[in-house]
N, C-alpha and C positions, 0 to 999 in steps of 0.2 A: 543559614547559620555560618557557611563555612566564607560565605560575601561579607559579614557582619564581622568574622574575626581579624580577613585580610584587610577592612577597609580603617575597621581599630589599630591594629598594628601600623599600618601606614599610616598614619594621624600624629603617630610620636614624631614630635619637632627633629628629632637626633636624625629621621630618616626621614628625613624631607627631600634629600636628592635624591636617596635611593629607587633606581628602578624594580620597583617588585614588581609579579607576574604572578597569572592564576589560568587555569585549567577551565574550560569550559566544555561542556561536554552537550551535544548539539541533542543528542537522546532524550534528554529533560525539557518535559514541552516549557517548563519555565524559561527556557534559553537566553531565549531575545527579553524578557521581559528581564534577566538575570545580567545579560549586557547593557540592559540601557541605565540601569543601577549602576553598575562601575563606570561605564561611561560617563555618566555623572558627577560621580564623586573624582573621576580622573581631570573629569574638566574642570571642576572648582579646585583641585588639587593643582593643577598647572597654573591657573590665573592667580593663585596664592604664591606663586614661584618655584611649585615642587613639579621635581621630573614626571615627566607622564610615565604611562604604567603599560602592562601589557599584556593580552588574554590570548592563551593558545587556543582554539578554536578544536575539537576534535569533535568526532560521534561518538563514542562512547567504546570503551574498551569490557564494560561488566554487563552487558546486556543480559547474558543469563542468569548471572548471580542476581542481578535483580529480580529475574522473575524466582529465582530459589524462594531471595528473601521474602517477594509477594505470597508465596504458596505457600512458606511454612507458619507466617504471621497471620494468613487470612484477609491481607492488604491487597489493594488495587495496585494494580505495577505500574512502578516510579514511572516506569519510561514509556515514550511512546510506542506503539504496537504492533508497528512492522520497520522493515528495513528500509521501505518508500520512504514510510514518515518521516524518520530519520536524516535522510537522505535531504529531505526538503526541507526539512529544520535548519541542516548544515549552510544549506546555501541562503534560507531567511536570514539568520543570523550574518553570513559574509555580504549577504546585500547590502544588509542595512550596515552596518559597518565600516561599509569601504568607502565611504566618503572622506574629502577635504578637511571639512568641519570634526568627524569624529578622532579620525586619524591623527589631530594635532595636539590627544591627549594620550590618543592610546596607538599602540602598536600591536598590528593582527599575526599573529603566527597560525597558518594553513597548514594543519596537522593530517596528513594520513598518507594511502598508497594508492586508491583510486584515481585512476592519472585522469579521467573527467573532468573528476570535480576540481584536481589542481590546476589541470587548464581552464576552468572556468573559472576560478576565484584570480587565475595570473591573467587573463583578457579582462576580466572586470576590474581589477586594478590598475591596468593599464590605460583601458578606457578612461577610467576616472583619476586619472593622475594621480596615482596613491602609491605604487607599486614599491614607490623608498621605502613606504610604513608595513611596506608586508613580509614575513618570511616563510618560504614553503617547509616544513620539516617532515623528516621519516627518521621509523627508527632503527636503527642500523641493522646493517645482515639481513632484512625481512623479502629486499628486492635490489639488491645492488647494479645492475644492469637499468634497473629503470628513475634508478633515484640518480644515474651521472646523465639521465637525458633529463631528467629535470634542471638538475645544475647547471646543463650547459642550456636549458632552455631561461632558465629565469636569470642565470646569471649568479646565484646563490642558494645553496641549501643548507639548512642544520638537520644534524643526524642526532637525536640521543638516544641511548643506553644509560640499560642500572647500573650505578656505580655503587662498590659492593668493597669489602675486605677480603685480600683473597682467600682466608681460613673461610669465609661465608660463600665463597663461591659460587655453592651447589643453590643460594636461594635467586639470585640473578638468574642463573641456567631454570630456575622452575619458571621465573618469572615471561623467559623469552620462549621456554616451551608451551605456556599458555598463549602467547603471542601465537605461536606460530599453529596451535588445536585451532584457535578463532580463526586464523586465514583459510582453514581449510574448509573452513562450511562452506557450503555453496550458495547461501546470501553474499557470501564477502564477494568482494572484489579481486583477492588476491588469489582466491580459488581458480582464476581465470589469464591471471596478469603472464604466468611462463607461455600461453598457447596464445595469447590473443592475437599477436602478430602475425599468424597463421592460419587459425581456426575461425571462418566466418561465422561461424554459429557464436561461438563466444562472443565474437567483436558484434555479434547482433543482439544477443542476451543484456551486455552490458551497457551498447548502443539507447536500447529500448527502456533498461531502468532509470538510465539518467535523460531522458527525456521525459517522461511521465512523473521523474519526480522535480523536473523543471516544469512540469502542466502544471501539478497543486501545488502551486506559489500561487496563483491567484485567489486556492480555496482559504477560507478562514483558517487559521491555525487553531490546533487542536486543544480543547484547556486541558488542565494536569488532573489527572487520572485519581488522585487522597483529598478528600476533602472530609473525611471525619474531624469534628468538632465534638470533641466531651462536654462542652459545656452544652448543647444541645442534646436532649435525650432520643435515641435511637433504639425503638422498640425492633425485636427482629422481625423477620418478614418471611424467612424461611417454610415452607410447610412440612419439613421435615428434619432432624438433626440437622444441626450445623455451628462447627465450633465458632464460639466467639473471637472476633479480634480483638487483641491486644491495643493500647493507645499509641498510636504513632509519635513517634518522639520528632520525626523530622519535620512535621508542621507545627509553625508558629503557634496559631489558637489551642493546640494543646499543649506546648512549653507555658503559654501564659497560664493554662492550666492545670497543669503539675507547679507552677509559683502557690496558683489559689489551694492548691492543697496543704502546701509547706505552710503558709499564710494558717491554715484553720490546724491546720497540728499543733502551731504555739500560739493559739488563742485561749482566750480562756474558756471559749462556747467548744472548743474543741477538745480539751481538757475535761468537761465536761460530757462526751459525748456518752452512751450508753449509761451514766451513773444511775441514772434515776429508775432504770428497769432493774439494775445491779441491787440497789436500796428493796425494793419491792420484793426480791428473790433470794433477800438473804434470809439463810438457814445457820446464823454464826454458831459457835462448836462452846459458846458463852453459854450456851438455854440449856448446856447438858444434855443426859443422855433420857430425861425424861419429855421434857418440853420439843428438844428437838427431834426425838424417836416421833413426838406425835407429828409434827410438823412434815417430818418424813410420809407417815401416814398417810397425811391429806393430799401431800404430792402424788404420791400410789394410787392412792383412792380415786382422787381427782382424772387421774390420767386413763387406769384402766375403764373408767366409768365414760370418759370422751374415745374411746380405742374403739369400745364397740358400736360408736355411734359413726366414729370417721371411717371404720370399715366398712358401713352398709353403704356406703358410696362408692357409684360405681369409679373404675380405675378412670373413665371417661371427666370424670368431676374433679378426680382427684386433677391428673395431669392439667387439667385447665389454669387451677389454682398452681401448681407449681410453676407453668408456660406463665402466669402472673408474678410471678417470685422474680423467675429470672432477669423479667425489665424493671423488677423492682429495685434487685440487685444492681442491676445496671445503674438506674438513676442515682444510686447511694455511692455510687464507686467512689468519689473523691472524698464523702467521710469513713469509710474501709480505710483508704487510703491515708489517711489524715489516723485514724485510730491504731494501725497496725503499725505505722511509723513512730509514736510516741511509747506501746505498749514494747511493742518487739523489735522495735530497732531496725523497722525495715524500710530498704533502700524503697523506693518509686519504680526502678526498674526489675525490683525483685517482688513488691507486693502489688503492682498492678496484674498479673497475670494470674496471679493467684484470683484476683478477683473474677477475670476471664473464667476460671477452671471454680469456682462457685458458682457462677451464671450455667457454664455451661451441664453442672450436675442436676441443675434446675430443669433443663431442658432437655437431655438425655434420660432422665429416670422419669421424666414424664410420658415420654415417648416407652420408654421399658415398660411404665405398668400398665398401659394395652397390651403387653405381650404376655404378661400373665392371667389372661383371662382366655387365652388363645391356646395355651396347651393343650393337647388330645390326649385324651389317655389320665388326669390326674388332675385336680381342685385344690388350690393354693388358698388356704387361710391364713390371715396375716397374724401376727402377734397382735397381743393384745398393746402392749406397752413395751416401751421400748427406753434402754438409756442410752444417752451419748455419753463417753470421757474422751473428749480430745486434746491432742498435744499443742505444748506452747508454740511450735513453732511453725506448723503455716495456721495461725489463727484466724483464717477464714474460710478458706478451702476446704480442709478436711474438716471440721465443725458443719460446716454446711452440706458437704456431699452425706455426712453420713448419718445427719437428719432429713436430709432431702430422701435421701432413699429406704427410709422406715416411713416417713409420709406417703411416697410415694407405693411404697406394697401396704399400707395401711393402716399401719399402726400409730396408735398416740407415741407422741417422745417428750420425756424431758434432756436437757441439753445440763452439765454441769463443764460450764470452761476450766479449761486449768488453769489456775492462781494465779499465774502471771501476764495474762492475756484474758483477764474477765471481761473488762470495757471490750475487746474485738468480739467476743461473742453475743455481747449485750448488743452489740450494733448489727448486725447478723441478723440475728432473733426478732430485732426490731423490724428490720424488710420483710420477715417472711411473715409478721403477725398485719404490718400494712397492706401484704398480698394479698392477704385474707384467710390463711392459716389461724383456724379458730384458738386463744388465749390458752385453751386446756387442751388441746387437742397437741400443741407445741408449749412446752413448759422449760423457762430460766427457772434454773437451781445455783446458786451460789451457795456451795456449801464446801467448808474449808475441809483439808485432808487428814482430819481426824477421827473420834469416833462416831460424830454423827453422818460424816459421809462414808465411813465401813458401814453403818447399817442404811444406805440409800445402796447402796452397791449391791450387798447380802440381801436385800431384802427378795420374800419368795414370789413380792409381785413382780417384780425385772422380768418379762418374759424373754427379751433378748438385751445384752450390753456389746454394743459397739466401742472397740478401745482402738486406741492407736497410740503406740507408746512401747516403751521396754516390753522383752521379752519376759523380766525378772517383774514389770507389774502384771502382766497376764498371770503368774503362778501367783503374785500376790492376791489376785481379785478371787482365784479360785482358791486359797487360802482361807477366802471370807467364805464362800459356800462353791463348793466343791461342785453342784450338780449347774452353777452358773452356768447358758449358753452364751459363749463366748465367741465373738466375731473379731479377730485383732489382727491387725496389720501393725508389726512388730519390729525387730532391730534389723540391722544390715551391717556387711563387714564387707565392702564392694572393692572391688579391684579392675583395673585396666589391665588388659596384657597388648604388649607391643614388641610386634614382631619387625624385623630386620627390612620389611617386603612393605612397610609402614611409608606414610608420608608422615615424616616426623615432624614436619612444621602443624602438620593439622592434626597429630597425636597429643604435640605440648598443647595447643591451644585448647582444645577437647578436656586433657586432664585439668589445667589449670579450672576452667571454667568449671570441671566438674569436681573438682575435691576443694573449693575455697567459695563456690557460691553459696549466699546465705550464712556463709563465715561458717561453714562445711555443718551447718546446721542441719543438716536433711540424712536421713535414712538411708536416701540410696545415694549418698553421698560417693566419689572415690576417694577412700582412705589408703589406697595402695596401687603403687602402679605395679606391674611384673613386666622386665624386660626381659628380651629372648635373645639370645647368641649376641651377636654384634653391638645391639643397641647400649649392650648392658654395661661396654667398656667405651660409650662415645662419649667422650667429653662434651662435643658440643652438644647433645641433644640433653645432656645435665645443664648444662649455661643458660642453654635457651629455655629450659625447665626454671630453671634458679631465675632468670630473667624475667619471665613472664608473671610470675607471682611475685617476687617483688616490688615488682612495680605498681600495682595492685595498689588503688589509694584506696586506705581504709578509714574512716571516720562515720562520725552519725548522719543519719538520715536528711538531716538538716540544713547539711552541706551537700548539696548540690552535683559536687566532684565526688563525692563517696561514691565509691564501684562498691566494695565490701562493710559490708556493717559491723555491728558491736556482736558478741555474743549476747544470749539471752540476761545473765547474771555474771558474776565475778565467778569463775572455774571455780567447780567444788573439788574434793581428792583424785575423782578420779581422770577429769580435763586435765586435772592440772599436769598431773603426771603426765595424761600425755606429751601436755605442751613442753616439758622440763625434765625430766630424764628420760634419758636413751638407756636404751638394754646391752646386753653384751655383743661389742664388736661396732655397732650403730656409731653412727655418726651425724650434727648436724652437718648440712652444706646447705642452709637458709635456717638460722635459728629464728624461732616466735617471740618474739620481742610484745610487753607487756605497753599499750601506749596510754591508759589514762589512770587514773588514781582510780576511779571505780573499780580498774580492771577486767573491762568489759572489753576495750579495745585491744585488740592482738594480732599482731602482724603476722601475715601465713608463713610456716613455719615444715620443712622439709627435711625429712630422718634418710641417712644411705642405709645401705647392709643391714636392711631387717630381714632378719632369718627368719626361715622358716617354723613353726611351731613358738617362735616366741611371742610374750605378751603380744607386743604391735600386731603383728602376724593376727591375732585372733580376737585381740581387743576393738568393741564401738567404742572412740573416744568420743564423738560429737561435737566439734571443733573445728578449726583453721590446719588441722597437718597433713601431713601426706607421707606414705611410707615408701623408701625405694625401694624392691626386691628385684632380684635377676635370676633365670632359668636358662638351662644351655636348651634345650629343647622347648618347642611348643607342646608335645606333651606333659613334659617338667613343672611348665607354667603353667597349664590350663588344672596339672595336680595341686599345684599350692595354691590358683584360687578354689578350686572345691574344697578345698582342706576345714573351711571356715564351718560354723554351727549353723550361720544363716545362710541365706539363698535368697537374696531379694534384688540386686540389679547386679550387672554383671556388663565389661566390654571387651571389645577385642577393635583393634589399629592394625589390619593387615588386608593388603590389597590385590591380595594371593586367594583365590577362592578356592582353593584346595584346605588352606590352612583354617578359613572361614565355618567351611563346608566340616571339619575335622573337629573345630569349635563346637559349632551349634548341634551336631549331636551329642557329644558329650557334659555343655555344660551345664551345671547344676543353680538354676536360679528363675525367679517368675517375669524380671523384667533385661531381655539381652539388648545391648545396642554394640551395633557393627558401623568404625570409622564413624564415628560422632558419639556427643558426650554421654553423660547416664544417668544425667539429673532431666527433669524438664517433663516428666509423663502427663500426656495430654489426655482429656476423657476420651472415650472411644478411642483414637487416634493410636494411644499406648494404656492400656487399662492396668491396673497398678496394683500387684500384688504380688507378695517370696513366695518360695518354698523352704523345706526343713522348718527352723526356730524364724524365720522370718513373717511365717504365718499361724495364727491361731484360729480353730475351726474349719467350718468348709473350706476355705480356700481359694472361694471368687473374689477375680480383681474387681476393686471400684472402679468404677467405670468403665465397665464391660459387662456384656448381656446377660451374665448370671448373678451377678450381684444380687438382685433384691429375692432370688428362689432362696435364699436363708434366711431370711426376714420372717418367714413362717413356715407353716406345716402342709405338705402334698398329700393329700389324701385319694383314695383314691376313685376311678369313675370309668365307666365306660367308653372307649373312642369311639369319637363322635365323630366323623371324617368321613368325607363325600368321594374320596382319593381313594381309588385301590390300591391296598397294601404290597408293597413291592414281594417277588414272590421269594422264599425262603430256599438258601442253600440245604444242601441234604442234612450235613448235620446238623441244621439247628432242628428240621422236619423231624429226625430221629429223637433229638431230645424232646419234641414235642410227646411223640407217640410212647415213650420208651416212659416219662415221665406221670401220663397222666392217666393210661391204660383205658380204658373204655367209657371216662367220664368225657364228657362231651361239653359242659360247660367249662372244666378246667381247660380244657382242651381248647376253645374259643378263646378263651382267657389267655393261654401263650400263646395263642397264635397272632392273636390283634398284638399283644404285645413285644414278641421278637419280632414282626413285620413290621413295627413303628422303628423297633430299635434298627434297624436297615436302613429307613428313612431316615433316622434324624442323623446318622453316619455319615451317609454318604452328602446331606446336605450341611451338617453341622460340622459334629467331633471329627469325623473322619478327612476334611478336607481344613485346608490353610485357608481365611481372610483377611481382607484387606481391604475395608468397609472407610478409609478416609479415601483410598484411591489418588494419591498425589502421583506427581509426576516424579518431582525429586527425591523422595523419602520412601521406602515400601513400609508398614506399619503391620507387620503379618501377626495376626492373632491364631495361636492352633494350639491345640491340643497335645498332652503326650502321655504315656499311659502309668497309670500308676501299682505300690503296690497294694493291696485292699486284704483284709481280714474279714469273712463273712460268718458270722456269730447267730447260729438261729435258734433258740430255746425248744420246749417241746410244745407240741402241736401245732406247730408251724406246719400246714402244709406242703408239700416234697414241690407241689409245682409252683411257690411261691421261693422256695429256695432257687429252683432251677431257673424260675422267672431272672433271678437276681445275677445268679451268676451266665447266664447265656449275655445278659448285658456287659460283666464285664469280659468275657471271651471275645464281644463285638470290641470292646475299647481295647482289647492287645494285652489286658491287665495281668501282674504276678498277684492270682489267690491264693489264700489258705480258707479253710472250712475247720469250724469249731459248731458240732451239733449237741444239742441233751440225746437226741434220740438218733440209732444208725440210719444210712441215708439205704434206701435201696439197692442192694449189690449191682444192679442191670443198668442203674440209673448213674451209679459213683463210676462204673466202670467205663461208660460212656462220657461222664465228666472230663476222663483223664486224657480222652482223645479228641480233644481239643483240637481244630485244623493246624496247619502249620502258620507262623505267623500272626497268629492270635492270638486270645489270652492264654494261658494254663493256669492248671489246679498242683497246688505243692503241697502241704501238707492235710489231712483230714484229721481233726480229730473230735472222737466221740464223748463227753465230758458234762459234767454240770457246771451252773452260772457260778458256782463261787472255785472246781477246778479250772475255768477259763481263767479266770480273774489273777488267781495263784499263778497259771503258766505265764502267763500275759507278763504276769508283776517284773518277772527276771528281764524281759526285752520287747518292751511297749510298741502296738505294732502303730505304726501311723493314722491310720484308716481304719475305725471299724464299720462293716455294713448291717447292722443291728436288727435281727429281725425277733418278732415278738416278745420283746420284755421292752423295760422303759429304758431311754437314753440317759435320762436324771439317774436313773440307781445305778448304771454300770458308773455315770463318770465319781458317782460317790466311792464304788466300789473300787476305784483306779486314783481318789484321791485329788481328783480334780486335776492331773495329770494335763498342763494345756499341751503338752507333746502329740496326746489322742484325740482324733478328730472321729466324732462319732454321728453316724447318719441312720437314724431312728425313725424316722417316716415313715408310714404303711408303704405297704408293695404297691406299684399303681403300672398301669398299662402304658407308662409314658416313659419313652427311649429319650428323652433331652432330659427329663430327671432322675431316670434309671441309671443312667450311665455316668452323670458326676461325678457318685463318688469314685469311679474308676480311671477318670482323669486326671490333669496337672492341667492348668492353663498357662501357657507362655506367650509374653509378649514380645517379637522382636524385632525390632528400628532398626532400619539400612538405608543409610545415603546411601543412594543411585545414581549420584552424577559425578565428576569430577570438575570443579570452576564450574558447573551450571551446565555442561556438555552432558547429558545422558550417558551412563557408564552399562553397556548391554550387559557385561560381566554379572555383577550385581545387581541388575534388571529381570536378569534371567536366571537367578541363584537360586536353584529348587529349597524353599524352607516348608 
């Protein structure tokens, strides 16, 4: 692409004498096939009467960002595979080159520090009478001593340097400090060049590499490592998870195919895509509340009546048909793509992945519901029926993951899109019914947001509804019936903090990318940056903030150059306000600028001096802006991002692991990213879910290994396990004996079950993972302990209460106890002496279900642990309160489902390298 741009610009008549010049970088096995192209067009360019041209020849300066970029995309790495290869690339390309005939269009520039290779490329041009067309260059300060024996050897060297402004000074000095991190590997060459003169081991090292890589010149050369083709379908092959990649943008055959997509977005078959399953699934809000009340019915009926049939399959049958889904999905991606860009305004480079992360919910939750048949200790029955309401704005993704994983724990679903993105979900729908997700088993509802879709919502067949959306529609849905079990992933009010200790060039680039992608459409959007001591008075890192999102081309989908797209509709009162008044004291320094009569397009737009507690400060706008706030301390700053009502992404820019380390204990949210952005969660990889108002219900991230354990109900069963129970610390042995006094089945009963909850500690909850295992990224999933309310009615069992709470004394958990009936003096007194380090018991109190309810009312606890009564009456009793997360499952002998509710789950991202160099710091950062 980048041959195709230089060889168009030289083509204008105006620069026909002009000598332009291009970078060749010997790393890229396309090299030589990349030179004989310009050579080409150099030679017809000359015989035309235009000056020849001229290609610097180097090996490559981004070797490791390459491989980043390979790791984090899932791609085959650009470049060749070792330093040899490289090596021998360098000198294919100066071979063939250094001829008579090629020379008398183009001019070779011998780019590097390896004085080998420069003696080799200056005796082969010598040899071949070329040596006028050639110039040796280095870049300055890297090796001065050995770059003036070049000079006086060849008779001529160019030296360059970044040339910079000197107010920019500090980014030239970044640029020559990477320089000088890459000389120091010990692949380089320069790693060697101060001793070699002296040290025969070096001058044997370096002797030996460039001889061996003067052997494989005779071998073939190696072809280029990408060769994905989208227009070819590509079923995976993996036998076990494995994230999808994304479409390579830098091979031609798929630019040609990201055209065919542009091409069927304004077609008229592409216009039409999903309508005709849209037609067949409307429920219009026209039929009233009697016709469509019944139509609701038949949905209901229809579904619950396929739930109990798709349940008696095993999870084995299920996952197959999902593993089917996903190459389904795969093969549809250019009509996704083609759909979601006409509905929702999305760029190519923003709704391809999304497609990725539907493929890959297909394949991860298929893989998950083998693991629920695998518990020890408890019997997962799935809901019977289940509904989706998903949000407009990644209409494919979340739509699909969060049908994908009610199929996948086994429940029938109907799917209802939101209004503005129906065709994205009809198209959707339509892959997983082609997989072979039976017609009723998976049900389109097109039904508009009025009273007949309050009573598909309300109704008491729902056994579960998966929402994603406002904080303010989860209280609306429980508005409609109170005892709704409600799964929501919710609002976000996300902030960056950046600290003094920051690399601020890769802090703006991080914010910008994360508070204007998707035209700041996204949840865990950054709506605020927090700057710390210094940062917060540098001009430049506001300029280069101001600069980077400005420049930001924003247009429709359609266009090609669109980096940022439309908002979903024309700002309603409360966008708007964001976009257009500032609070007290605020300030624009990049005002939002309105760019099309629809009012859909809007230029990112950047507020100073938002205080603390003000609107901005606490307001979701969903939108293009960004808020600047400043803290004198990292304390200061890490208090005003918790300040917010959500908790759902969260970052920190400081490359101070003290300050890191100071972070991530105290911050409050379910998804952290450390030096890099906060948008972008991957399945498995970053599993995606808040804390506080950012979550409603359990509180499993999608895409992460608890997810589908609230899809239904744990019942409970005996462990069944061939593994001897790991043996129990003294206190829990006491609570055993202290609890259960001379029954001997109860007694069995805690004991499988504290001995499981050990197990799944030290293998699960208890311990940090990092299950994608990259080189570059640490993706650590862990646990953190929560606060829990355990609620037991009368005749609850004393060794079912005890069962309950010794699980959360294993999570670290703060209890309270609310009983009908008193707890055993011997037993409560033992409760309170909890090890150190563990969980504790706070308050006890003894009370009836409708005295809990009353106390509750004044200061709703988070968590309640519900043990015998029903979970539907207490949430009627609380009002349908989505703030209470209530866990009603019988007691069961399993510590991986005992123990949830006494957890938080965090997800948090760390770049680990710096420029593609392994950063041990951050490698080694205990999370």
């Amino acid at each position: 692409m980048t041959i195709d741009v230089f060889q168009s610009v030289l083509s204008d008549k105006s620069l026909k004498s002009y000598t332009g010049g291009i970078v060749l970088q010997a790393y890229l096995p396309e090299a030589l096939d990349a030179l004989k192209k310009i050579s080409a067009f150099a030679t017809a360019r000359v015989k035309a009467g235009g000056a020849p041209l001229k290609v610097r020849v180097v090996k490559g300066a981004n070797l490791q960002m390459e491989q980043v970029d390979a790791e984090l995309h899932d791609w085959p790495l650009a470049v060749l595979p070792s330093k040899q290869a490289t090596d021998t690339n360098y000198k294919r390309v100066l071979e063939w080159a250094l001829t008579p005939a090629k020379t008398k269009s183009l001019r070779i520039g011998v780019a590097g520090h390896n004085l080998f290779d420069l003696a080799f490329a200056h005796r082969l041009a010598e040899h071949r009478g070329v040596s006028d067309a050639v110039d040796c260059e280095m870049l300055i300060g890297m090796a001065p001593d050995q770059a003036d024996a070049v000079r006086e050897t060849v008779g001529r060297l160019i030296v360059y340097t970044p040339v910079v402004h000197p107010s920019e000074f500090d980014a030239a000095v970044g640029y020559l400090v990477r320089r000088l991190d890459e000389n120091a590997s010990p692949e380089n060459f320069m790693s060697a060049v101060f001793d070699l003169h002296q040290s025969e081991d070096y001058f044997a090292r370096e002797e030996g590499r460039f001889r061996e890589s003067l052997k494989a010149l005779s071998q073939k050369p190696l072809a280029p490592n990408r060769n994905q083709n989208r227009s070819k379908p590509s079923p995976s092959t993996h036998p076990t998870f494995h994230n999808e990649a994304d479409t390579d943008p830098s091979l031609a055959e798929n630019r040609e195919w990201f055209e065919s997509v542009r091409a069927l977005a304004g077609s008229r078959a592409g216009k039409a895509l999903g309508s005709e399953a849209l037609k067949k699934a409307a429920i219009p809000e026209s039929q009233g509340p009697i016709a469509g009340g019944i139509a609701i019915e038949n949905v209901i009926a229809k579904g619950r009546a396929a739930g109990a049939k798709w349940a008696q399959k095993s999870a084995a049958e299920r996952a197959a048909i999902l593993l089917r889904v996903a190459d389904e999905l795969g093969n549809r991606r250019r009509q996704l793509l083609a759909v979601m860009s006409q509905e929702a305004g999305k760029t190519l480079a923003e709704g391809d992945p999304e497609v990725s992360e539907a493929i890959d919910f297909a394949r991860y939750y298929a893989h998950q519901a083998l693991e629920l048949e695998k518990v020890p200790g408890a019997r997962f029955q799935p809901a019977r029926f289940t509904l989706v309401t998903p949000p407009w704005n990644f209409p494919v993704a979340i739509p699909a993951g969060s049908v994908l994983a009610a199929l996948a724990a086994g429940s029938a679903v109907a799917i209802k899109p939101a209004p503005q993105v129906r065709r994205c979900g009809a198209v959707m729908v339509e892959a997983l019914w082609a997989a072979g997700v039976p017609k009723d088993v998976l049900q389109l509802v097109d039904v508009e947001e009025g009273q007949v879709g309050r009573m598909l919502i309300a109704h008491p067949g729902v056994d579960r509804l998966i929402l994603t959306g406002g904080f303010e529609t989860a209280r609306l849905f429980r508005s409609f019936r109170a005892s709704l079990s409600l799964l929501a992933e919710t609002s976000g009010k996300n902030a960056i903090i950046v600290t003094p200790s920051a690399d601020l060039d890769l802090a703006v680039a991080d914010i910008v990318k994360s508070a204007f992608g998707h035209a700041g459409q996204k949840c865990s959007a950054a709506s605020l940056v927090i700057l710390v001591g210094s940062v917060g008075t540098s001009e430049r890192f506001r300029r280069q903030l101001v600069d980077a999102a400005s420049t930001l081309r924003v247009g429709y989908p359609d266009n090609p150059e669109s980096v940022m797209g439309p908002v979903i509709e024309a700002p309603g009162p409360k966008l708007r306000q964001g976009l257009s008044e500032l609070g007290k004291g605020e300030e624009w320094i990049l005002e939002p600028q309105s760019l099309d009569a629809e009012g859909r397009l809007w230029s990112p737009g950047i507020r100073d001096h938002v205080r603390p507690g003000s609107a901005f400060h606490q307001t979701e706008y969903f939108g293009p802006v960004l808020g600047i706030m400043t803290a004198r301390t990292l304390a200061e700053a890490l208090s005003i991002q918790n300040a917010v009502e959500y908790g759902l992404t969260a970052g920190i820019h400081s490359l101070d692991t003290d300050e890191v380390s100071y972070w991530l204990e105290r911050v409050e949210a379910g998804n952290c990213y450390i030096n890099r952005g906060i948008t972008g969660a991957i399945v498995q990889r970053q599993p995606f879910g808040g804390w506080k108002k950012s979550s409603v219900g359990p509180g499993a991230k999608a895409g992460g290994p608890n997810y589908l354990f609230a899809l239904g109900e744990w019942q409970r069963r005996d462990s069944a396990s061939d593994e001897q129970p790991p043996a129990l610390e003294d206190y829990y042995q006491r609570l055993i004996s202290t609890a259960t006094e001379a029954d001997s089945e109860e007694r069995a009963f805690l004991a499988r079950s504290l001995g499981d909850d050990r197990r799944v500690w030290e293998s699960t909850y208890g311990v940090s993972h990092d299950p994608s295992g990259l080189a570059v990224e640490r993706n650590v999933f862990r646990y953190r302990p929560s606060a829990v309310t355990i609620r037991a009615s009368g005749f609850v069992p004393v060794a079912e209460i005890v069962r309950v709470f010794a699980a959360g004394v294993r999570a670290g958990a703060t209890m309270s106890v609310s009983t009908s009936d008193p707890l055993p003096e011997d037993v409560l007194t033992l409760m309170r002496q909890s090890p150190e380090g563990s969980g504790r018991l706070g308050d006890v109190v003894v009370e009836s279900e409708r005295g809990f309810v009353a106390r509750s009312a004044t200061s709703l606890p988070d968590r309640i642990r519900l043990l015998g009564s029903r979970a539907d009456a207490l949430a009627v009793a609380f009002d349908g309160a989505p703030e209470v997360a209530i866990y009603g499952d019988e007691v069961t002998e399993s510590g991986r489902v005992e123990m949830l509710p006494f957890v938080k789950e965090q997800a948090v991202s760390i770049t680990a390298h710096r420029f593609g160099a392994p950063d041990p710091r951050f490698l080694e950062l205990k999370v």
